[in-house]
N, C-alpha and C positions, 0 to 999 in steps of 0.2 A: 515387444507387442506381438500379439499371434497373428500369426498370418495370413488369410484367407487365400484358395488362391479359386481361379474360378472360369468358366466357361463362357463364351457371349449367349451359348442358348437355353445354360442355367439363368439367368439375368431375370430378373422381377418380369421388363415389357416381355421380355421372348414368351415366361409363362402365359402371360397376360394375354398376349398378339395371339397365340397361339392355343386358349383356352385351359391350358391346364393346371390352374388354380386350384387346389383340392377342394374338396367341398368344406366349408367352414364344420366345424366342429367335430373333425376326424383327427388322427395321429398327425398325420401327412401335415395338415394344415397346421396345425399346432409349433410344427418342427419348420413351416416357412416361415411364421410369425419370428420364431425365433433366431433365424438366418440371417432373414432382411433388418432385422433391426441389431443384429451384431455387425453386417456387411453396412449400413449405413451409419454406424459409431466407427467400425475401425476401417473403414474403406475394403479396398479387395486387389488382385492382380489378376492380371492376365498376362503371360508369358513375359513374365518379372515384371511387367509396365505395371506401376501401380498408382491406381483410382482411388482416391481422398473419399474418405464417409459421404462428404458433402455432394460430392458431384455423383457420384452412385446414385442417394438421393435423388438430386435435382433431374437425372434422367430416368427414375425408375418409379418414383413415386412422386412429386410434385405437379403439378396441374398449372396450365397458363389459358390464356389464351391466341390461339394461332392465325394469323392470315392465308386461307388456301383458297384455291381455286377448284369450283365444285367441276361436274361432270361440261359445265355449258360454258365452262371460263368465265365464271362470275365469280370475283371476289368476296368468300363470306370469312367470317369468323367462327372459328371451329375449338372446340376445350380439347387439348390434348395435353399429353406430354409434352416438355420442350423440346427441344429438336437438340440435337448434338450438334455443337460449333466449335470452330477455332475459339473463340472470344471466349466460352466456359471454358476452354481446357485451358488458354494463357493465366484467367482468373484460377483454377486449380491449381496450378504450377505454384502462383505466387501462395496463395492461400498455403498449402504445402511449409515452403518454406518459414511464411511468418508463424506456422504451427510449431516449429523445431522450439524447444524449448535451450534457454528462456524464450517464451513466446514476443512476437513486435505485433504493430501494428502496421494494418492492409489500408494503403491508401490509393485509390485510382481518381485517373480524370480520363477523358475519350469524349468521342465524338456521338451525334445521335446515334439513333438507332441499332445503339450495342445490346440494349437488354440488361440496364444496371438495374433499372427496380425489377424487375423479375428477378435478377442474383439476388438481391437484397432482401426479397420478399422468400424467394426459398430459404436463405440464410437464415432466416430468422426462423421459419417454421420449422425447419430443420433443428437448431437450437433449443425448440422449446418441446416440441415432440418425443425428442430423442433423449434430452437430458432430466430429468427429475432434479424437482425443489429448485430452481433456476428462475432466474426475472433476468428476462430477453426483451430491450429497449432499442426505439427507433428514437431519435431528435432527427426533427427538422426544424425549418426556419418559420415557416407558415405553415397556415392549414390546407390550400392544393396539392400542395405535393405531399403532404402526411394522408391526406382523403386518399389519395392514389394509390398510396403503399397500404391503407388500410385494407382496401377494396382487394390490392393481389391478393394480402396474406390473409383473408376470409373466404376468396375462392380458393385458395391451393389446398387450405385445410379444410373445406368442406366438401373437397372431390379425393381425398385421400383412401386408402384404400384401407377398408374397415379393420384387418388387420394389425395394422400399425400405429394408427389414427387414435388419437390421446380427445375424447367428447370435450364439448366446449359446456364450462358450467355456467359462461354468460355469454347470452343472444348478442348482447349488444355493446358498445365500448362505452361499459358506464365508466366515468372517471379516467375517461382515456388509455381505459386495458382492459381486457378480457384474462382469464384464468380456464385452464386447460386440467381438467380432473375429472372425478368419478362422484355418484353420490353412495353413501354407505349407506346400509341396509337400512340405519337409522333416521335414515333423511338428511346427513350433514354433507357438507361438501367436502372433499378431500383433494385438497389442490396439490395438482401435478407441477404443472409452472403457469408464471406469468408472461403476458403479451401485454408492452407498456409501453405508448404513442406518448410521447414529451415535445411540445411544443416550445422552441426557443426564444420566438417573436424576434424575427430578425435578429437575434440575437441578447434582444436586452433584457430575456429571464435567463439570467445564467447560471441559477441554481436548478435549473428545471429536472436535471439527472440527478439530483445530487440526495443523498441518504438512500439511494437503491443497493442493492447487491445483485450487480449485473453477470450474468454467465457471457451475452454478448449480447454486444454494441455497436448497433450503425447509426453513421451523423450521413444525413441524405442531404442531396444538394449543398455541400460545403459552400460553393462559392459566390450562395446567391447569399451568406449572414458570416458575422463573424462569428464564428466560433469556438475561437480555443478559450475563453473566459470559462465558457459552456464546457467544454470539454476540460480543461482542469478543474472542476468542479464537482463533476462525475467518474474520472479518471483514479480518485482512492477507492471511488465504491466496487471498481475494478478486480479489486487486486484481492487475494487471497494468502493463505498460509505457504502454497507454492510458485507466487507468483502471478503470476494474470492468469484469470480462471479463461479465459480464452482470449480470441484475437479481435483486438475493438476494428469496425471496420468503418473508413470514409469513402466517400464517392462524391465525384462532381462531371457535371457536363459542361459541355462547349457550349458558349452560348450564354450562358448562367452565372457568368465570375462579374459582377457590378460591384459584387463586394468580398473580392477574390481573395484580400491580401494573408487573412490567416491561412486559407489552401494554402495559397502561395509559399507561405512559409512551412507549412508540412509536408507538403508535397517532395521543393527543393530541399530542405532539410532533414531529411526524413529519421537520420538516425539523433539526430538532438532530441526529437521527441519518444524516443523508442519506437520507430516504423522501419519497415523493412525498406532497405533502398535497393535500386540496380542499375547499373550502368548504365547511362544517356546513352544513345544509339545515335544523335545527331553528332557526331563528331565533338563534343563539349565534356570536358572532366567534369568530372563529380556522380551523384547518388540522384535518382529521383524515386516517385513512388513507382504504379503500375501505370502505363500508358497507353491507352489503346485508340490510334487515328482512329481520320475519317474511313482509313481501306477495310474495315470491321464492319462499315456498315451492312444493311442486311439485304441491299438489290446487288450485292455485286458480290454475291457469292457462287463455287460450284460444288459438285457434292460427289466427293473421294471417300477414301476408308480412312478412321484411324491411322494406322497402316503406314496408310501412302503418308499422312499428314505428318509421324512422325520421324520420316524418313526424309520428307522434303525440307519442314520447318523448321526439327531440332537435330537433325543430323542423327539420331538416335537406329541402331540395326535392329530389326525387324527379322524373326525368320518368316520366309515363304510362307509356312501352312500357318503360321499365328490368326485365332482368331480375330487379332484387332485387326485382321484385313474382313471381316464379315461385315466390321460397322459401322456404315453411315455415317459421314462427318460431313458438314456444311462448312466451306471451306471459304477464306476470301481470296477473291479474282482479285490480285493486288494492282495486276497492272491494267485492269478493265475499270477497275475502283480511281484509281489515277487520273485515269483517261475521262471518265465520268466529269471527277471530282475540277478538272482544270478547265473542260468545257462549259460544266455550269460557273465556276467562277468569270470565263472570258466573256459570259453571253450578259453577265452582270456590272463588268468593271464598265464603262460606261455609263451606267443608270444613274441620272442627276439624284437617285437616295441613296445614298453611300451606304448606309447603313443597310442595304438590301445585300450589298455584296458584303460588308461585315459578316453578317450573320450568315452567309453561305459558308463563310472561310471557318467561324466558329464553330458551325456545325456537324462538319466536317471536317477538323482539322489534321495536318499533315506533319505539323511539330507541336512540341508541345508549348510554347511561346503564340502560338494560332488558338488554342485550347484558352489559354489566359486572359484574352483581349477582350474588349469592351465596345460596346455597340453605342454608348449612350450619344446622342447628342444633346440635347437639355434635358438634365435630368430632375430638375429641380420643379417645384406646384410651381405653373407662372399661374397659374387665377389664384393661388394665396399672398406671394408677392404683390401682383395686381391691388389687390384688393389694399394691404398693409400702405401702401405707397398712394392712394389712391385719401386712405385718412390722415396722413400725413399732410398731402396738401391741403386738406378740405380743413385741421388743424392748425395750419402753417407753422408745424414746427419742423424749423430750420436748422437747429443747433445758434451758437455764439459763434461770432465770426472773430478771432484772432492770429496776433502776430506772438512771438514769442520773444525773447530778449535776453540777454544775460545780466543780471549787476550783482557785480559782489559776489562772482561765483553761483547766486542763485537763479532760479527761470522761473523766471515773472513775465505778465503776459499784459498786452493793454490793445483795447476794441480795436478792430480794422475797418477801413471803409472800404476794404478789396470786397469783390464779391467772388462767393463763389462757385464751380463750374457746375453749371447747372443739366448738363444736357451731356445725353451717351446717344450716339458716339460723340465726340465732339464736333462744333463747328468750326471753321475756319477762321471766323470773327470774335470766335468765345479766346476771352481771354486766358491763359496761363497760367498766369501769374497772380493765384489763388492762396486764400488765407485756412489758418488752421480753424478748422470747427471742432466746438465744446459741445457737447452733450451733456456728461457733467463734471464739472471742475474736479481733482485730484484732491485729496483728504491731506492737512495737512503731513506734513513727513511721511508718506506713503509707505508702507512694510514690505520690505521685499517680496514677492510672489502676488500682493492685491492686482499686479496690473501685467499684464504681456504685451509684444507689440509682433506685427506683422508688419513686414518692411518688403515693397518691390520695387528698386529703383529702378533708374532707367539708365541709358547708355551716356557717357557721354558727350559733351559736345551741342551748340544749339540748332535744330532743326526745326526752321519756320514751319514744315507742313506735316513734322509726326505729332502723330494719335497718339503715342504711347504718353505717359504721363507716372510720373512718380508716385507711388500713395505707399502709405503709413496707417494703421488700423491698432487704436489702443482697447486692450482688451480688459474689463475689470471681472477678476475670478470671483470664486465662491468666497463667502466669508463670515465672520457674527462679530465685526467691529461696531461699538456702541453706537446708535446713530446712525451707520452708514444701513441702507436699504437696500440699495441697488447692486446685483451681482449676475455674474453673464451674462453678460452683454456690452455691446462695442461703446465707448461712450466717450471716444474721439476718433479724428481721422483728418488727417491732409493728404489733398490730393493735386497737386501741381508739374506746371515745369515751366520755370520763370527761364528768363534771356539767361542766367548763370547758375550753372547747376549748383554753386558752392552756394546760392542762396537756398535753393534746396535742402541742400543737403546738413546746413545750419541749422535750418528748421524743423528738420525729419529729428535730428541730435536731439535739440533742444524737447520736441513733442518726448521722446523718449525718457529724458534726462528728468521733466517736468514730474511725469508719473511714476519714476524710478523704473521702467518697466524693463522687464528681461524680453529681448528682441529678437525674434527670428526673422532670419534674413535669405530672401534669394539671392543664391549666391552665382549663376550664370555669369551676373555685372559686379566685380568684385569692389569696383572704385567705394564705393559708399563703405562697405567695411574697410576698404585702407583709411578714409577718411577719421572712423570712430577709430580707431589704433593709434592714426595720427594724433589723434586729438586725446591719446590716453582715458578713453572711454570704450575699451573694447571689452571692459565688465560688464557692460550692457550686452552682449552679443554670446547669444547661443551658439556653442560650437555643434559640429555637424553633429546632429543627433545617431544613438545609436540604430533607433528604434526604423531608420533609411536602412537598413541593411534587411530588417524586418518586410519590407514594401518588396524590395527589391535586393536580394538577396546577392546577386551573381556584378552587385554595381561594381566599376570598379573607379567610381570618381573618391577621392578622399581631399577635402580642402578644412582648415580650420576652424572656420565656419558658416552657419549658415546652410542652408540646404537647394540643392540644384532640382530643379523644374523640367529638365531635359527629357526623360523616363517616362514612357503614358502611364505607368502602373504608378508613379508617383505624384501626376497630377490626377487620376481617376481617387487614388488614397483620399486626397485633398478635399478631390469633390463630396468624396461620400461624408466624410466628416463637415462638410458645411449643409453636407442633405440632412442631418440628421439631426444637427444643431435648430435647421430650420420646421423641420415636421416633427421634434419633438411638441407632447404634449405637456402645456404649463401649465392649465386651467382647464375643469372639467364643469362644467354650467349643468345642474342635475334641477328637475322638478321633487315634490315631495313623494313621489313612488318611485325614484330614486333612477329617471328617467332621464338620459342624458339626452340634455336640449340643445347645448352649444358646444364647441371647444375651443381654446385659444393657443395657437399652434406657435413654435419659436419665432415664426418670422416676425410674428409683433414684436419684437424684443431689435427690432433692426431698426433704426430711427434714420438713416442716411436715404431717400428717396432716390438717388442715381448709382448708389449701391444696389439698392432693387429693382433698377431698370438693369444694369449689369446680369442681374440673376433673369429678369424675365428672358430678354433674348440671347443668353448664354448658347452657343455653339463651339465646337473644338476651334473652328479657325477667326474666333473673335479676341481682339485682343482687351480683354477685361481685368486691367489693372488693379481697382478696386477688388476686387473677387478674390483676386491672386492674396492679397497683404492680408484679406477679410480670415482666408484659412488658410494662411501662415500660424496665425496670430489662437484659432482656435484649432492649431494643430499643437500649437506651446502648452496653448492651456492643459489641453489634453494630456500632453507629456505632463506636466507639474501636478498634475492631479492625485497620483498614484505614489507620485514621491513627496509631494508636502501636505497632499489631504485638501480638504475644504477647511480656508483662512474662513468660512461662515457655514451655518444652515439655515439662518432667518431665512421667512417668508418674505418674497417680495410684494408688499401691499399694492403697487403699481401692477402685478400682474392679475389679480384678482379684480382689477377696475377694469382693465381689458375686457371681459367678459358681463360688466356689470347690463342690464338693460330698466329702464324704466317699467316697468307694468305691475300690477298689485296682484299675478300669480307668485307666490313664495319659491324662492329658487335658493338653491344651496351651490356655493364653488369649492370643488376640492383642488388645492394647488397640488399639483405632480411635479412641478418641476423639479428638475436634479434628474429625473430619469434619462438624462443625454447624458451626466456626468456622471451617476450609478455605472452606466453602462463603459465608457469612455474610459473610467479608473482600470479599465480592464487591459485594453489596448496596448500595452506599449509595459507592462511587465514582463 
């Protein structure tokens, strides 16, 4: 590749700072057009140090907006150039290397106030300016943070310097892109490249990249959606006759991982997916992506040369007269950043809302384990539950109260006059020693995969005054068995702890054994799986899933099975998959101008009323048993989903009553549901 090699006060700003920009349509000018945009394709040096296209770019020609302090020390907002940082040069370095062909992928996470949508946003303008015939694609999860990055990459390219600056042949993002061309003499358009916003929705459009031909690719905010469905999707449109036409890029901030776990898995594993990895710096083997703490952020920097920066930070010799001591670098004050960083933490640890000191530590974190963690405390609609549980009683449906039995080998079941527990938390008075409830009976001979179970026992031994409580959650999957209706959704459950756990633990079997159903199990309290082993029913029993290595990569529990609850990243997994079971939409209630009047969201689909009291005041330090077995059970499903398919696709006619209302305006219901399982089949290949 030829060389450039080059001076700090030849440099785009130096001319610029300095006025001596030729006049546009002389030699002179002609011959800088053509410099700066060779020096921003092939990057350049300065006294052998060599500067990436992109970052030459990003400091010579791209446009932000800056925080300065005017003449009276008032904070204004000023358009400048970016400023020269550690934080672009760390992100160059990496970039660099994932450039070596075969090319990888660039994955970061960091703390605020690094400046990743602005890298993002030059990356992209950089890409589509520079390169011909190219479609340059942003995925995110939502639309706030795609409005954001739409907004940088319309200023940077509308402040660019007329020079280099590729006209925009649309005002406006129709169809969620813009095109970058000229128009010919004859009035057509001649498109340069494209600029293409994709919307993932949380994840559940996962084709949303997909049939483009990307020159490059950022996925923003990895860790508020999952993503990799998304990303293997768009991931062949990638790739070219030499390989990947360039380097796909992710990013995620602190603060923002609710639904971390595919980051989590690209991050940590960087080279399974073709990303570039480096060596963890916390004393910990293995590969991560790029990392950039909270000591990046941007008050706790001071401002040295080049120079010094790479003298002090990469060890790298410098001669004395090099111009990279002429230039400006914004440097982080690591141990003023520190010292910040542990103050504001200490002024917070106290505060009865934990979650205030969470998100300090997120926002600034100091490992990258700090980076990953989760703020939520109830994350779940409680006025949707509310509401769900509220017609239930107002319906009194209770479920069937029974016992379970064995004869003859088979499990038959006959009415209990137990009742059962009606009330969370429980009372001291409320009895125990509770029956299993039907929602609806088992089909006869049931087919392997119709039914899964979610199993959380308890310790054992009997103790008059614990809360904890054993429960059991039968799950009936997808399916188009003749006759049968009803699919996803929970459609039994026990939840007890009698004077003998073996009675339990009878009945937990038997619930199981009745609907044939494949059982995952927490495994923390192993007694109940010795039990099914004992009892030569450990066919029932999911061994430990692979897809646990997925959540949490670096586990190092291995039991045969059943899966451990121990891990936040693998009870947050948990949760997001019961969030998502529950705010899927099943039913859309439309007027005849095609008007959407009502919706009917999953939580209808929940028939246990202290199941829903479990979800309304859900907090990390509440012990909600129910909840636990609830997404075990639609964490199974999930796994069997991808490897046995939908046992059905019939429409559930009960869900469309859901949404029915009396009045003589014409209303139409489109059923949606499956869009949790669409999404879900994704998960766990």
């Amino acid at each position: 590749m030829k060389r450039l090699d080059t001076t700090y006060d030849d440099w785009f700003i130096s001319l610029e700072r300095e006025g001596r920009i030729p006049p546009e349509g002389t030699e002179e000018y002609d011959a800088l057009v053509v410099q700066e945009v060779e020096r921003c394709m092939l990057g350049v040096y300065i006294d052998d140090v060599y500067i990436h296209g992109w970052y030459y770019w990003h400091a010579n020609h791209w446009w932000i907006r800056i925080d300065i302090e005017d003449e009276n020390g008032v904070e204004i907002r000023e358009e400048l150039h970016p400023e020269i940082r550690d934080n672009e040069w760390e992100r160059m370095v990496h970039l660099i290397n994932c450039s070596e062909k075969p090319r990888k992928g660039y994955i970061e996470v960091g703390g605020r106030q690094g400046g990743k949508s602005e890298m993002e946003a030059s990356y992209l303008g950089w890409n589509s300016v520079l390169f011909k015939h190219t479609q340059n694609i942003i995925i995110g999860g939502n639309d706030g943070d795609l409005n954001l990055l739409k907004d940088k990459v319309d200023f940077g390219l509308r402040k660019l310097w007329k020079g280099i600056a590729i006209p925009r042949l649309d005002k406006s993002w129709k169809m969620s892109q813009i095109r970058l061309g000229y128009k010919t003499p004859d009035g057509e358009n001649e498109v340069w490249s494209y600029i293409m916003i994709r919307n993932a929705r949380d994840g559940i459009n996962t084709e949303t990249g997909a049939g483009t031909t990307a020159k490059s690719l950022i996925m923003d905010e990895i860790g508020k959606y999952l993503f990799g469905a998304t990303y293997q999707a768009v991931e062949p449109a990638f790739k070219g006759k030499f390989g990947w036409r360039g380097v796909p890029m992710m990013v995620g901030t602190g603060g923002a991982f609710d639904n971390g776990a595919d980051a989590e898995n690209f991050f940590f594993n960087p080279a399974s997916h073709n990303f570039l990895g480096i060596p963890r710096k916390d004393g910990v083997e293995g590969k991560t992506g790029l990392f950039l703490s909270g000591l990046y952020r941007q008050d706790c920097k001071t401002e040295i040369t080049i120079g010094h920066y790479l003298m002090q930070e990469h060890n790298i010799e410098v001669k004395p007269d090099s111009d990279l001591f002429k230039i400006k670098m914004w440097v982080s004050d690591k141990e003023l950043a520190l010292q910040t960083i542990e103050a504001e933490r200490e002024a917070l640890k106290n505060n009865p809302d934990r979650t205030l000191y969470l998100k300090k530590v997120m926002y600034y974190p100091l490992t990258v384990d700090e980076c990953f963690l989760s703020s939520q405390e109830n994350m779940f609609d409680v006025q949707s539950a509310k509401r769900q549980k509220e017609k239930l009683i107002l319906a009194k449906k209770t479920g069937t109260a029974v016992d379970l039995f064995l004869d003859e080998g088979t499990v038959k079941h006959k009415f209990s006059d137990k009742l059962p527990i009606s009330n969370f938390p429980l009372k001291p008075s409320d009895s125990k020693d509770a029956p299993v409830i039907i929602y609806e009976f088992p089909i006869e001979n049931p087919p392997y995969g119709l039914y899964v179970a979610g199993v959380d026992p308890y310790r054992q031994g009997k103790s008059e005054y614990s809360s904890s409580l054993g429960s059991v959650y039968i799950y009936k999957r997808m399916h188009s068995l003749m006759g049968e209706k009803y699919q996803d959704m929970f459609v039994a459950s026990y939840t007890a702890r009698p004077d003998r756990k073996s009675v339990w633990e009878e009945q937990a079997r038997y619930l199981i054994k009745y609907y044939n159903a494949r059982a995952l199990v927490e495994n923390d309290e192993i007694s109940f799986i010795d039990y099914m082993v004992s009892k030569n029913d450990s066919h029932y029993l999911e061994k430990q899933p692979q897809w646990l290595r997925e959540v949490v990569p670096n586990t190092t529990v291995n039991r045969d099975f059943g899966i451990h609850r121990s891990a936040e990243k693998i009870r947050t997994h948990l949760h997001n998959l019961m969030k998502e079971y529950l705010e899927e939409q099943i039913v859309i209630e439309k007027d005849e101008d095609d008007k959407i009047l009502n919706e009917v969201l999953g939580v209808n689909r929940i028939l246990d009323p202290v199941l829903l009291e479990e979800i309304i005041q859900y907090h990390d330090d509440l012990n909600t048993d129910r909840l636990v077995a609830a997404e075990l059970a639609i964490a199974q499903a999930v796994k069997m989903d991808p490897i046995m398919g939908a046992i059905g696709e019939k429409k559930d006619p009960r869900l469309e009553s859901l949404g029915k209302r009396h009045n003589k305006q014409k209303r139409t219901f489109v059923n949606v549901g499956g869009g949790f399982s669409k999404k879900r089949k994704k998960l766990f290949k």
